[in-house]
mmJSON file of the N, C-alpha and C atoms, coordinates in Angstrom:
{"data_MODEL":{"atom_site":{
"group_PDB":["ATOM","ATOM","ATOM","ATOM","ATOM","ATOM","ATOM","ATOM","ATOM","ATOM","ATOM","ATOM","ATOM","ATOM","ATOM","ATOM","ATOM","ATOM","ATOM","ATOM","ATOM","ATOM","ATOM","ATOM","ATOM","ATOM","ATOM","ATOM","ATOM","ATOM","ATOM","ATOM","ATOM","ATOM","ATOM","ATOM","ATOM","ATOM","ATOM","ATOM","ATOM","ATOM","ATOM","ATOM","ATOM","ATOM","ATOM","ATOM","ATOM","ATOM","ATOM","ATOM","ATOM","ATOM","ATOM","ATOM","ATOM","ATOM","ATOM","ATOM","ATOM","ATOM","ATOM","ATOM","ATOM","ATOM","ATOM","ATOM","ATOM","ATOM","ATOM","ATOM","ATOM","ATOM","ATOM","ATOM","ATOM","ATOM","ATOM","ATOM","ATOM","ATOM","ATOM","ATOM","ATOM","ATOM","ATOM","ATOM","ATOM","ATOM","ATOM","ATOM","ATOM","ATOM","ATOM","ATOM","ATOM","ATOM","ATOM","ATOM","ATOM","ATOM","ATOM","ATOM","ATOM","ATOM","ATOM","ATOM","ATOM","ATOM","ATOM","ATOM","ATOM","ATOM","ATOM","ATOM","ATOM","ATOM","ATOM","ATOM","ATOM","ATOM","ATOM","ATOM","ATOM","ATOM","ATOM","ATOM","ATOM","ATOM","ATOM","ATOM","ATOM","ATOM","ATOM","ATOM","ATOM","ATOM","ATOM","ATOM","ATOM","ATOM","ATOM","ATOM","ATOM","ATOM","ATOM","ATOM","ATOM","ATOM","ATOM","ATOM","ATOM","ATOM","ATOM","ATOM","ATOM","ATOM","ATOM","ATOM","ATOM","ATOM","ATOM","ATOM","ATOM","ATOM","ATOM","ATOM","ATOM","ATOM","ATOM","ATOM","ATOM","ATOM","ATOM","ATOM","ATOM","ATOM","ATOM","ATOM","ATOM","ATOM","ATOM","ATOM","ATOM","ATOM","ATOM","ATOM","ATOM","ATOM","ATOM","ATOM","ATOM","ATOM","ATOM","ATOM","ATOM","ATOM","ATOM","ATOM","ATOM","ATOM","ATOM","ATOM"],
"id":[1,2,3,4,5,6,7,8,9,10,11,12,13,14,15,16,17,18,19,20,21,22,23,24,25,26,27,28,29,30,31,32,33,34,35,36,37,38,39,40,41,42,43,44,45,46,47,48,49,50,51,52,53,54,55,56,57,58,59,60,61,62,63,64,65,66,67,68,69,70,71,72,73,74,75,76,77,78,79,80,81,82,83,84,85,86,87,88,89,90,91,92,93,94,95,96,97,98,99,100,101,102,103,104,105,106,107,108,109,110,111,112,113,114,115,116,117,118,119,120,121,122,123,124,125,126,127,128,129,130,131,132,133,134,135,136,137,138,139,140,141,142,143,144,145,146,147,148,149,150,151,152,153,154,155,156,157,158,159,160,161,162,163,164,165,166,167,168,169,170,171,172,173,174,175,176,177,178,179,180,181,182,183,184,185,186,187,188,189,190,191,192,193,194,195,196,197,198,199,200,201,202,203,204],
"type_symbol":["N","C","C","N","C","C","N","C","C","N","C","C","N","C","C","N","C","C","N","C","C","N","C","C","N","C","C","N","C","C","N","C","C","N","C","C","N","C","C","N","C","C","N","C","C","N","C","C","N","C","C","N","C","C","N","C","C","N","C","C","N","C","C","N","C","C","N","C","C","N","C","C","N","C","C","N","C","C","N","C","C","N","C","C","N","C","C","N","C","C","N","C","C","N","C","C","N","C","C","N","C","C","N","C","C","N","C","C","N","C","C","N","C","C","N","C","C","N","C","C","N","C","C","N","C","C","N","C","C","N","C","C","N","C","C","N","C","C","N","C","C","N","C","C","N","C","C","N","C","C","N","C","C","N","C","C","N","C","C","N","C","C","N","C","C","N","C","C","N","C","C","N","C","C","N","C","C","N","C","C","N","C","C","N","C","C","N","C","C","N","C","C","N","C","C","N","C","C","N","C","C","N","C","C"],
"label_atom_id":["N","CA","C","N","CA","C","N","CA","C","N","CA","C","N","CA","C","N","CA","C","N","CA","C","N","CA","C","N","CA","C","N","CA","C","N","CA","C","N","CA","C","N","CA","C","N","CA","C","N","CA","C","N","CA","C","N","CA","C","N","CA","C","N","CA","C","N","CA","C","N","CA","C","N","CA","C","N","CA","C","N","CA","C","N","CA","C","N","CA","C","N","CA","C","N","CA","C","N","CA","C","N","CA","C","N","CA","C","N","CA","C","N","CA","C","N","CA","C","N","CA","C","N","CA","C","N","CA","C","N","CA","C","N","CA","C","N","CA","C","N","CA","C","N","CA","C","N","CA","C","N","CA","C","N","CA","C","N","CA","C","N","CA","C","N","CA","C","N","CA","C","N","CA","C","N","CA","C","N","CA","C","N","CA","C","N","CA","C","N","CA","C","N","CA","C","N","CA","C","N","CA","C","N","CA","C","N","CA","C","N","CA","C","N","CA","C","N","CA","C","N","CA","C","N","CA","C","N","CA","C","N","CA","C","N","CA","C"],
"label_alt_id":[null,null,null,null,null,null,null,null,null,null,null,null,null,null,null,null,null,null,null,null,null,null,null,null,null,null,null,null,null,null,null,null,null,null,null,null,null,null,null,null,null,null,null,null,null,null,null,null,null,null,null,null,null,null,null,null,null,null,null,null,null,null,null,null,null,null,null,null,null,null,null,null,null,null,null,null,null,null,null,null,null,null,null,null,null,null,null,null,null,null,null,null,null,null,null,null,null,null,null,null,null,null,null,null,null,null,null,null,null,null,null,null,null,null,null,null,null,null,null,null,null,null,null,null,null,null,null,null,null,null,null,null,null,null,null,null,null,null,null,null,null,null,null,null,null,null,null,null,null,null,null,null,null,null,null,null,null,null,null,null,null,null,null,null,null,null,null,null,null,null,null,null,null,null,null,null,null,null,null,null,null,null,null,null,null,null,null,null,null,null,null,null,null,null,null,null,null,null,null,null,null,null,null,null],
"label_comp_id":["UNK","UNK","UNK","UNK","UNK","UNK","UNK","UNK","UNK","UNK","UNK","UNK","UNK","UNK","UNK","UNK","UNK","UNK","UNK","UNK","UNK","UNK","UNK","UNK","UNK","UNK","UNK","UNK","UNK","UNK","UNK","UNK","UNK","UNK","UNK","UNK","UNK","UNK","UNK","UNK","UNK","UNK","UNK","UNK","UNK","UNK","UNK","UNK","UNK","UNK","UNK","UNK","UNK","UNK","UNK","UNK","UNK","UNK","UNK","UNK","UNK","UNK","UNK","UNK","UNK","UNK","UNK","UNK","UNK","UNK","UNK","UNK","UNK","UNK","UNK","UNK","UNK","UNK","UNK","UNK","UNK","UNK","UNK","UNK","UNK","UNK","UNK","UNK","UNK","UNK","UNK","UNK","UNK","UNK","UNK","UNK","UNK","UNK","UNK","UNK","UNK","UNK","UNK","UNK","UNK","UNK","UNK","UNK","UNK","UNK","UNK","UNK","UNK","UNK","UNK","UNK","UNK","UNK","UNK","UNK","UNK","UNK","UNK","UNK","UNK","UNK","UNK","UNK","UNK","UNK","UNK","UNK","UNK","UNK","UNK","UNK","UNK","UNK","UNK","UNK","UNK","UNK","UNK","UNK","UNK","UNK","UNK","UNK","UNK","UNK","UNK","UNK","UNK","UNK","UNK","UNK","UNK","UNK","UNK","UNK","UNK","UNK","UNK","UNK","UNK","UNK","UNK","UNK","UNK","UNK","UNK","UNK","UNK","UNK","UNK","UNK","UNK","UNK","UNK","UNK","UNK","UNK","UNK","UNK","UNK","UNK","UNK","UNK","UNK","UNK","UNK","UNK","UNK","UNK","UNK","UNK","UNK","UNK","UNK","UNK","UNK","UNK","UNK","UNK"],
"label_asym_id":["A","A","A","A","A","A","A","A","A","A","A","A","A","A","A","A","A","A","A","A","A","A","A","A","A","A","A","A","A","A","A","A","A","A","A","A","A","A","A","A","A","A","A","A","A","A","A","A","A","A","A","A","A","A","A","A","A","A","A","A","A","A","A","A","A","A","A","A","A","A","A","A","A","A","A","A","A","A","A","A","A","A","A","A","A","A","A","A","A","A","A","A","A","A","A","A","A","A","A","A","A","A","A","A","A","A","A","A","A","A","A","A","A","A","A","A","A","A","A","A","A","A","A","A","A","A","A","A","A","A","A","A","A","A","A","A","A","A","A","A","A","A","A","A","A","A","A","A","A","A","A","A","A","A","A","A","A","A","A","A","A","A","A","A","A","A","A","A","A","A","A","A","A","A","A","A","A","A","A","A","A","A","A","A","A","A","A","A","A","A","A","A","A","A","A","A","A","A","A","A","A","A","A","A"],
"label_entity_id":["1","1","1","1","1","1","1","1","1","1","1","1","1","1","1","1","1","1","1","1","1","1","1","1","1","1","1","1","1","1","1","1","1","1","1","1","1","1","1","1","1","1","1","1","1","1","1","1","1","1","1","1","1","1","1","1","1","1","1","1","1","1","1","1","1","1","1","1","1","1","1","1","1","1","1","1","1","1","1","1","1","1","1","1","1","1","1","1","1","1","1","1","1","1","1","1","1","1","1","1","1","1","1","1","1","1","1","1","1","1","1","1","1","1","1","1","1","1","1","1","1","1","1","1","1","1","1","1","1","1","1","1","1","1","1","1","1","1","1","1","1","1","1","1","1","1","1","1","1","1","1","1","1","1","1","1","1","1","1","1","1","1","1","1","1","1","1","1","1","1","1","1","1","1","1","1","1","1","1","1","1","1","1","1","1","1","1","1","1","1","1","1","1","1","1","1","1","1","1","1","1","1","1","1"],
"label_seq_id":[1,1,1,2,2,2,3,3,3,4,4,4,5,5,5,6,6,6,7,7,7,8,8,8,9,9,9,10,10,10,11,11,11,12,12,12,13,13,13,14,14,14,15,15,15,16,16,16,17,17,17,18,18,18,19,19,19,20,20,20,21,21,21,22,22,22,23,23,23,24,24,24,25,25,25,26,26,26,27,27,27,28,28,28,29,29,29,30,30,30,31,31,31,32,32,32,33,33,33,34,34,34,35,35,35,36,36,36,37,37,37,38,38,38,39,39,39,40,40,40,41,41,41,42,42,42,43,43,43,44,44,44,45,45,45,46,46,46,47,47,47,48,48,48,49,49,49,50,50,50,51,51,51,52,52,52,53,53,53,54,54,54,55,55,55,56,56,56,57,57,57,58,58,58,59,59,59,60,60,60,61,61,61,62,62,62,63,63,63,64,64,64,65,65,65,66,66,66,67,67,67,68,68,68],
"pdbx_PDB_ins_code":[null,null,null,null,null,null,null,null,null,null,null,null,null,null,null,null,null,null,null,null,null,null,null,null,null,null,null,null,null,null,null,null,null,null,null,null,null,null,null,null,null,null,null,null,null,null,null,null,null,null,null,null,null,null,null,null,null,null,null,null,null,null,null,null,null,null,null,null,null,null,null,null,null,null,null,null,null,null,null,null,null,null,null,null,null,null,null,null,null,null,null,null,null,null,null,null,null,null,null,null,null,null,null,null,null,null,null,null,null,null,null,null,null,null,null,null,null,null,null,null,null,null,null,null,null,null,null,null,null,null,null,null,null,null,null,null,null,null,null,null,null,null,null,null,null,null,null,null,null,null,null,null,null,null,null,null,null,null,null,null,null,null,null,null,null,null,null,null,null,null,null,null,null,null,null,null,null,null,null,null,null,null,null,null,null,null,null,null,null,null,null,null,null,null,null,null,null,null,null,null,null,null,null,null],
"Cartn_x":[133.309,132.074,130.951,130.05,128.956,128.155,127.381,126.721,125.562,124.211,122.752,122.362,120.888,120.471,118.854,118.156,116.916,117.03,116.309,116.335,114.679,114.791,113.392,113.515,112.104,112.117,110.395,109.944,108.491,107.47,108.168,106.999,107.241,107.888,107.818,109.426,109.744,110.906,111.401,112.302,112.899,114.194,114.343,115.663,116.718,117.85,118.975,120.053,119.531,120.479,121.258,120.311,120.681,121.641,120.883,121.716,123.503,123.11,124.172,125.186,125.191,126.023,126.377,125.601,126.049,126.965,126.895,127.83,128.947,128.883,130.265,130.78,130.383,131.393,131.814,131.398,131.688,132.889,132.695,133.841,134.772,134.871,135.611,136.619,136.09,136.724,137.354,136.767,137.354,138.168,137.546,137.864,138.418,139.478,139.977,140.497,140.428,140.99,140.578,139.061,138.687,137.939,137.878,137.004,135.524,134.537,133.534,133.525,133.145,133.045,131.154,130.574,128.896,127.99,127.185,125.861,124.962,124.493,122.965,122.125,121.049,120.164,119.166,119.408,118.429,117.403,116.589,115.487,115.486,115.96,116.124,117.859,118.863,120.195,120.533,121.772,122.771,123.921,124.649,125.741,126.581,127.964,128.175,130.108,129.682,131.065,132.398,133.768,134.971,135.589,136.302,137.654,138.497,138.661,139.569,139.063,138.013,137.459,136.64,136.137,135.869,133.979,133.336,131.923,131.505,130.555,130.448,128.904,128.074,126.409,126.415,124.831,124.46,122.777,122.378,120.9,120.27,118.843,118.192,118.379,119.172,119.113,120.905,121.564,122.668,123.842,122.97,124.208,124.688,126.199,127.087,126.682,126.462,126.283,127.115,128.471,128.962,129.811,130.978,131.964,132.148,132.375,132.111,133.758],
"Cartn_y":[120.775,120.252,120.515,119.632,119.798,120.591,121.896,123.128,122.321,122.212,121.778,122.924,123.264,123.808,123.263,122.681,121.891,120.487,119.719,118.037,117.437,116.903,115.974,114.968,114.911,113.502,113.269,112.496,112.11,112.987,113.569,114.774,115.904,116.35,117.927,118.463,119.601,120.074,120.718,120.513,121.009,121.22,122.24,123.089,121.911,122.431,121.392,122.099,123.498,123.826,123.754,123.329,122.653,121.481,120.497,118.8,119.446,120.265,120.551,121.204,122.135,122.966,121.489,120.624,119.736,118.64,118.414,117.241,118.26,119.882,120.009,120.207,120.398,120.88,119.999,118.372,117.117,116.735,116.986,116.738,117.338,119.066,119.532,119.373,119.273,118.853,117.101,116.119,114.635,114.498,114.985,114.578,116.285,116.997,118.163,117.459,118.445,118.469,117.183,116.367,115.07,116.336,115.164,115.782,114.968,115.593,113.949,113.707,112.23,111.876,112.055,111.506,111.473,111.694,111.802,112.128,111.562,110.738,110.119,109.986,109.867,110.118,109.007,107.753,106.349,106.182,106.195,106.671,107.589,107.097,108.335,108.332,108.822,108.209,108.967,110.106,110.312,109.381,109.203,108.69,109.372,109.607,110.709,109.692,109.706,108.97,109.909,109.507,110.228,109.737,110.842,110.391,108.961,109.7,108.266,106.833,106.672,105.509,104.913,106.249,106.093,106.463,106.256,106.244,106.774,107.86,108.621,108.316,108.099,107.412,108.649,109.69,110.656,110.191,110.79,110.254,111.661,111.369,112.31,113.802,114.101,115.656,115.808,114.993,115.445,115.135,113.746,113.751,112.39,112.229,111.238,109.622,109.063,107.616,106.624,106.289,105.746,105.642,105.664,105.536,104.024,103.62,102.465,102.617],
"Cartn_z":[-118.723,-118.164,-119.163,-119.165,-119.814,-119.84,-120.662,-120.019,-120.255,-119.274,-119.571,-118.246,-119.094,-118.068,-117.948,-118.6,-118.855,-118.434,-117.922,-117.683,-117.897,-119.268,-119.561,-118.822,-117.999,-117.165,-117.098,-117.582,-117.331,-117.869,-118.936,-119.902,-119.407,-117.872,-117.84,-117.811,-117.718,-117.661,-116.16,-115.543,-114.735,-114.765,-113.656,-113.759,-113.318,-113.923,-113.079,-112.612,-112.033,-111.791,-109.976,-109.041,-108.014,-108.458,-109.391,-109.781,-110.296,-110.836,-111.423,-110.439,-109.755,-108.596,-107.537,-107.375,-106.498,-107.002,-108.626,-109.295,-109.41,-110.138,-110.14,-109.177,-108.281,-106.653,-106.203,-106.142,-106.049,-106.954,-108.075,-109.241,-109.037,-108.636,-108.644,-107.554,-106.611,-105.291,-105.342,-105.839,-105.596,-107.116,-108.436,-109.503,-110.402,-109.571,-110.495,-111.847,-112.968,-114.116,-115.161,-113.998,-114.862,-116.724,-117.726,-118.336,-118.553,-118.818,-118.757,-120.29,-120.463,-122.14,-121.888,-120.997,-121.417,-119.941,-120.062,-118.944,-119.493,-118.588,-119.146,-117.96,-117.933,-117.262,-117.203,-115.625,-116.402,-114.687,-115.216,-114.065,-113.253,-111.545,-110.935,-110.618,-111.082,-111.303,-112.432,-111.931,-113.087,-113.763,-114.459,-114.709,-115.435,-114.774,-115.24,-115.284,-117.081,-117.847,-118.063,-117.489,-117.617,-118.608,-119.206,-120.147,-119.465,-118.374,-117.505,-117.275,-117.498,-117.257,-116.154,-115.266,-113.885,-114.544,-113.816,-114.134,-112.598,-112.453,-111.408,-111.152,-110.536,-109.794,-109.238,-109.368,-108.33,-108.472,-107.221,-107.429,-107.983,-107.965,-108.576,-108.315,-106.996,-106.476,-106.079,-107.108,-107.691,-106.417,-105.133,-104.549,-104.45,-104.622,-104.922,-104.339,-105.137,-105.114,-104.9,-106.041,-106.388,-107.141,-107.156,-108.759,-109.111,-110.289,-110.801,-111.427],
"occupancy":[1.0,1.0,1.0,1.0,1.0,1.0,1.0,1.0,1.0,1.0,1.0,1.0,1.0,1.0,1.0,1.0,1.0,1.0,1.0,1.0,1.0,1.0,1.0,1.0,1.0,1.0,1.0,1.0,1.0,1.0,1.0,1.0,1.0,1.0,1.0,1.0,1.0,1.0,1.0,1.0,1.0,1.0,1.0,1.0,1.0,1.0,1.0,1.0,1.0,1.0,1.0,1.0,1.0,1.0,1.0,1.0,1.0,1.0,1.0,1.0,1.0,1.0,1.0,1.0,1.0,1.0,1.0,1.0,1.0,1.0,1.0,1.0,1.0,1.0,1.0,1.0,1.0,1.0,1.0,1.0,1.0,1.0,1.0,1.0,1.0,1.0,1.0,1.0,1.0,1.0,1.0,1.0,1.0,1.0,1.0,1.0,1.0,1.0,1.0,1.0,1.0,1.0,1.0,1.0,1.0,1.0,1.0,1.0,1.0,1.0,1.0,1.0,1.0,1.0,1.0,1.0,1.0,1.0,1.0,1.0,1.0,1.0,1.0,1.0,1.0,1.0,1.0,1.0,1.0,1.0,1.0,1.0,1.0,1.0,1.0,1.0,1.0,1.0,1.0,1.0,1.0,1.0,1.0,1.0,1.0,1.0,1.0,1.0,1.0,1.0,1.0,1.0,1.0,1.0,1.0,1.0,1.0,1.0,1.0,1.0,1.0,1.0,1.0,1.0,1.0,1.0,1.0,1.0,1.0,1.0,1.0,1.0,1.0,1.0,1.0,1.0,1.0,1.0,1.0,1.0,1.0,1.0,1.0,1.0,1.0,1.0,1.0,1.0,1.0,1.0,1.0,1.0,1.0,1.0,1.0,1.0,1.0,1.0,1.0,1.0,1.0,1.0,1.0,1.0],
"B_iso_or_equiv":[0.0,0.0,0.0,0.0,0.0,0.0,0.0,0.0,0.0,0.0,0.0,0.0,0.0,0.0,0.0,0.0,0.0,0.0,0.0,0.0,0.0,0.0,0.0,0.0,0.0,0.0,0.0,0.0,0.0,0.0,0.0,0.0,0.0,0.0,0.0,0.0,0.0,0.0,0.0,0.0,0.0,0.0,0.0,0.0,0.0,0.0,0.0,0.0,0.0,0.0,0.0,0.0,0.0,0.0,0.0,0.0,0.0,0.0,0.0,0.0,0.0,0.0,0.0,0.0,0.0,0.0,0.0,0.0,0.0,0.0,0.0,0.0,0.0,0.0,0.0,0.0,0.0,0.0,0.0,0.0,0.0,0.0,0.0,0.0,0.0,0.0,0.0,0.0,0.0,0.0,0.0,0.0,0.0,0.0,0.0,0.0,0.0,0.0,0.0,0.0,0.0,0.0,0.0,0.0,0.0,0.0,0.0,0.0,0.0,0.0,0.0,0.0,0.0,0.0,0.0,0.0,0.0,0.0,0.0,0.0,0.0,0.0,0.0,0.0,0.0,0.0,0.0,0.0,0.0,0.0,0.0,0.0,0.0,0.0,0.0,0.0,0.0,0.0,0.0,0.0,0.0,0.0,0.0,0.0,0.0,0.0,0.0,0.0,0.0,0.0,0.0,0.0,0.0,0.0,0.0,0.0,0.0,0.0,0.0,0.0,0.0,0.0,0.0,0.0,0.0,0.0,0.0,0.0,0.0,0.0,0.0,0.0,0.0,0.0,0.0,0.0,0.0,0.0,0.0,0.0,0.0,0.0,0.0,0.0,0.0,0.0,0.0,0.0,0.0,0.0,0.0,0.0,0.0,0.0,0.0,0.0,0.0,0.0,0.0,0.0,0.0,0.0,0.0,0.0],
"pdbx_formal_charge":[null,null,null,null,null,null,null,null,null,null,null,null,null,null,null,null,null,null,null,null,null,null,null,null,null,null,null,null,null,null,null,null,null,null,null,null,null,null,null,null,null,null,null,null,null,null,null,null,null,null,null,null,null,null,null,null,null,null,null,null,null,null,null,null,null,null,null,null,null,null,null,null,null,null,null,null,null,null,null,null,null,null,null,null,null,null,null,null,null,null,null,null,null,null,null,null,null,null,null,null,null,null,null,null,null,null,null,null,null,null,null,null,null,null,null,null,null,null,null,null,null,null,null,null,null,null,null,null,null,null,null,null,null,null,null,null,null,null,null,null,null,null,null,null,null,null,null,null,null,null,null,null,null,null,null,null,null,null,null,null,null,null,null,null,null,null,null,null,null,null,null,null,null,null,null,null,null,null,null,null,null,null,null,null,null,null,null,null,null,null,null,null,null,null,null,null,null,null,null,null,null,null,null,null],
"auth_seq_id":[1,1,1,2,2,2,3,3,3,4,4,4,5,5,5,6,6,6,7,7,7,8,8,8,9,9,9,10,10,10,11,11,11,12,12,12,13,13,13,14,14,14,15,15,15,16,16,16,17,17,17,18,18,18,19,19,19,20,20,20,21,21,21,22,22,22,23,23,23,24,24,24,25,25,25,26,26,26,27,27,27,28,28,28,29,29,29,30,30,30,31,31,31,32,32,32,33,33,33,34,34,34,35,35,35,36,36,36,37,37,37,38,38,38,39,39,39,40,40,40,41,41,41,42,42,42,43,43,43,44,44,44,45,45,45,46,46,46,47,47,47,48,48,48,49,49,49,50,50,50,51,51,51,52,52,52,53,53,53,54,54,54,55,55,55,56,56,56,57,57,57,58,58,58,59,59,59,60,60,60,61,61,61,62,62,62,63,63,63,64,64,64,65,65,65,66,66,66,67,67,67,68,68,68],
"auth_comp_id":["UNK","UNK","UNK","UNK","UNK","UNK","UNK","UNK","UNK","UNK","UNK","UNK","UNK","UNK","UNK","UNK","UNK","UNK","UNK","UNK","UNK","UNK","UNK","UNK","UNK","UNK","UNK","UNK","UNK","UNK","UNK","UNK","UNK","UNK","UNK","UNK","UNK","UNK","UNK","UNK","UNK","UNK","UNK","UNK","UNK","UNK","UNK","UNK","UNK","UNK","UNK","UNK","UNK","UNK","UNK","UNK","UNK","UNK","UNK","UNK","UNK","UNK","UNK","UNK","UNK","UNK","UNK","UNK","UNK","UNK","UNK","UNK","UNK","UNK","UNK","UNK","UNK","UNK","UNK","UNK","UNK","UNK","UNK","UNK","UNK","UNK","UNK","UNK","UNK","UNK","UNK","UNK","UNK","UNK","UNK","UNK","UNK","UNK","UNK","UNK","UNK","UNK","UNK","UNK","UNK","UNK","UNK","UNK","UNK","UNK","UNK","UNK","UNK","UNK","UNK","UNK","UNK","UNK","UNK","UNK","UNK","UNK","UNK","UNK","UNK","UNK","UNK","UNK","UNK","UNK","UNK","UNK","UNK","UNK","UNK","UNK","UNK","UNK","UNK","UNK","UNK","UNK","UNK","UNK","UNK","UNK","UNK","UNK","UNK","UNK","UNK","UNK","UNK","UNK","UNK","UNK","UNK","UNK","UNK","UNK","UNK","UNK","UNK","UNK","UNK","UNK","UNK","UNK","UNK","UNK","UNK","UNK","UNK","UNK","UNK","UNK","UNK","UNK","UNK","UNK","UNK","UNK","UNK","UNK","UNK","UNK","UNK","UNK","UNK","UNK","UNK","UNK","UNK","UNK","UNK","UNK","UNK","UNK","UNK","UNK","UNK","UNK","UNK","UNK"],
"auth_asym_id":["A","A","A","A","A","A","A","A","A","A","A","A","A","A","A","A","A","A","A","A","A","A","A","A","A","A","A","A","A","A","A","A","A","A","A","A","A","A","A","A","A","A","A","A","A","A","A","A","A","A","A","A","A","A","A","A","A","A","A","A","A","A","A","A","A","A","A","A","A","A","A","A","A","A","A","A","A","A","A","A","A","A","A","A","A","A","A","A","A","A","A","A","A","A","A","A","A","A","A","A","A","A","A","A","A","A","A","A","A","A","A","A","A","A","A","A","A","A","A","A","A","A","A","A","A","A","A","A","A","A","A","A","A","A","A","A","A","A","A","A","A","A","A","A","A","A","A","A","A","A","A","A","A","A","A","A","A","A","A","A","A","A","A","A","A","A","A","A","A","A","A","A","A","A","A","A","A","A","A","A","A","A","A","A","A","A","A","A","A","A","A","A","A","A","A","A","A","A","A","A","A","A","A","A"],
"auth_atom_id":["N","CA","C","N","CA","C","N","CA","C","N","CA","C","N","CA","C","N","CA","C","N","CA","C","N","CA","C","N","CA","C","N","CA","C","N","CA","C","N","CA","C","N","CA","C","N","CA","C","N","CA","C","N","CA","C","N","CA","C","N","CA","C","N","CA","C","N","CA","C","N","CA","C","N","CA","C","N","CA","C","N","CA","C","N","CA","C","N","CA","C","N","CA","C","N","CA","C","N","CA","C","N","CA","C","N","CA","C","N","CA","C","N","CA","C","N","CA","C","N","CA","C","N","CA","C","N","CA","C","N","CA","C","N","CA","C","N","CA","C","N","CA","C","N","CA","C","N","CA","C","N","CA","C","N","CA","C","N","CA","C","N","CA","C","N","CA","C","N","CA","C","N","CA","C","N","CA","C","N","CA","C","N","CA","C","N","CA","C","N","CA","C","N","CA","C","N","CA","C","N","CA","C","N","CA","C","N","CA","C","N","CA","C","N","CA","C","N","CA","C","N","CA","C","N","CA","C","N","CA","C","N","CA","C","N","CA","C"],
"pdbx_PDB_model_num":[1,1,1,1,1,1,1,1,1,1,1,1,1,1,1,1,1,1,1,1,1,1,1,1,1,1,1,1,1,1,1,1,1,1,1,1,1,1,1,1,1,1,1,1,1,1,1,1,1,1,1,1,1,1,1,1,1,1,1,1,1,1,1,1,1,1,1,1,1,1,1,1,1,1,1,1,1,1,1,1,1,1,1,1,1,1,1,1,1,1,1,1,1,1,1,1,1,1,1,1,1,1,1,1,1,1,1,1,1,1,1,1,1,1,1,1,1,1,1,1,1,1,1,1,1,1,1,1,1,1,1,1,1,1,1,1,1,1,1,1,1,1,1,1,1,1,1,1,1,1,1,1,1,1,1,1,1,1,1,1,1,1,1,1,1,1,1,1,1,1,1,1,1,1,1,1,1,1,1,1,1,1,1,1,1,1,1,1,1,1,1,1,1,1,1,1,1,1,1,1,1,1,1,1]
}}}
C-alpha cells in the first residue's frame, strides 16, 4: 500500500489519515492481497489504480464509491 500521510488540496494541507484508515480497511476486507499501481486525487474523488486492472472511486472522506 501506498504510505502518504499529507494531502494538497486547494493550497492547504490536511491530514489523511481518517481517508486513509477508511480506503485500507475497505481494500483490505473486499480487495486482500490487491497491490495498487497509482492514487490520484481529481477534485473531490480518490482513484485508487490496481495492478489487476480494477480502478477503485472513494469520495473525499475516503468512503467507497465505485469500482470501474
Amino acid at each position: 500500500m501506498v504510505n502518504w500521510s499529507l494531502i494538497n488540496s486547494d493550497g492547504r494541507k490536511a491530514s489523511s489519515a481518517k481517508i486513509r484508515k477508511n480506503i485500507v480497511s475497505f481494500m483490505t476486507r473486499y480487495y486482500p492481497c490487491s497491490v495498487v499501481e497509482s492514487i490520484e486525487k481529481k477534485y473531490n474523488a480518490y482513484k485508487i489504480h490496481l495492478m489487476s486492472g480494477f480502478c477503485l472511486t472513494f469520495d473525499e472522506d475516503g468512503r467507497y464509491i465505485k469500482t470501474n
